[in-house]
C-alpha positions in Angstrom: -3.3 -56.0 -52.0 -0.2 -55.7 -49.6 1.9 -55.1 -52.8 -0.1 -52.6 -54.3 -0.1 -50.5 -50.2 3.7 -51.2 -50.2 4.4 -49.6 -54.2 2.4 -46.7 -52.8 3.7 -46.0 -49.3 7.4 -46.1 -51.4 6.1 -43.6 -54.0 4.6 -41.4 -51.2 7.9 -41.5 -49.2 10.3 -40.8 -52.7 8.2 -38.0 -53.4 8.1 -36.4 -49.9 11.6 -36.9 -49.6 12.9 -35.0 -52.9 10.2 -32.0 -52.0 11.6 -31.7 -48.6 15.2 -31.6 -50.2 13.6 -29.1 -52.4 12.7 -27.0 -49.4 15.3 -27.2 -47.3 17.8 -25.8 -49.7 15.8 -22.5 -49.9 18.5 -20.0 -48.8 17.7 -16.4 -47.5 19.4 -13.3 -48.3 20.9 -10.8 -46.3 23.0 -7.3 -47.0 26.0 -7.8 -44.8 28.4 -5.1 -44.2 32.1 -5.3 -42.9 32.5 -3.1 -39.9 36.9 -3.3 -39.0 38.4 -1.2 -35.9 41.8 0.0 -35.6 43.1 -0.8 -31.6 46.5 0.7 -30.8 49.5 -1.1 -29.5 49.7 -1.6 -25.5 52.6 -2.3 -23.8 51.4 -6.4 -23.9 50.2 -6.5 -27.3 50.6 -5.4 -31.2 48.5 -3.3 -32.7 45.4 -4.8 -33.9 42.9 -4.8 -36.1 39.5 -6.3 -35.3 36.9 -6.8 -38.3 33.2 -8.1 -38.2 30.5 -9.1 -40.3 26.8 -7.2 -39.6 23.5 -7.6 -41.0 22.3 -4.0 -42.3 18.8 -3.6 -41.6 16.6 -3.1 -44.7 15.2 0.5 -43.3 18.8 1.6 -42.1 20.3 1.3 -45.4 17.5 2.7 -47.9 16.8 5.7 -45.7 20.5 6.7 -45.8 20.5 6.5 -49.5 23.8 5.4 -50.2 23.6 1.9 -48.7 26.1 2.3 -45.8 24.7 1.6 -42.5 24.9 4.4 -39.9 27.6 5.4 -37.6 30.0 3.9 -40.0 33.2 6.0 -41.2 33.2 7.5 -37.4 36.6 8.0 -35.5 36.6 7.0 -32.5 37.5 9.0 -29.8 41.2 9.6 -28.7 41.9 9.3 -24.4 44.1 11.9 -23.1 47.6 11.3 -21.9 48.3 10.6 -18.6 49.9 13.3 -16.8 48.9 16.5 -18.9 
């Protein structure tokens, strides 16, 4: 009787154990986009570019049509110089 519990609690365990390794290696999709900014030289450092990876919202990028999020292609700003 103790044989026949023991070849079932193994089969029970085997089995859980490939359909949790089954599960686990479900993998979710995202739309990423690459977002990089220019930053000038200063007088302590090159010039620099700085780059990051963001999700895109699903919304964002169908409502815009062309799959780019928004805000993106946008100079920035340049300061004035100092003493004009």
């Amino acid at each position: 009787m103790l044989r026949i519990f023991l070849k079932l609690a193994r089969f029970t365990l085997t089995v859980s154990l490939f359909a949790s390794l089954g599960i686990s290696t479900t993998a979710w999709a995202y739309k990423v986009e690459k977002i990089c900014e220019d930053l000038p030289a200063t007088s302590s450092a090159p010039a620099q570019k700085k780059c990051k990876v963001v999700r895109v919202k699903e919304g964002a990028a169908a409502a815009k049509g062309d799959g780019k999020a928004e805000g993106h292609g946008e100079a920035p700003k340049e300061a004035k110089p100092a003493g004009h």
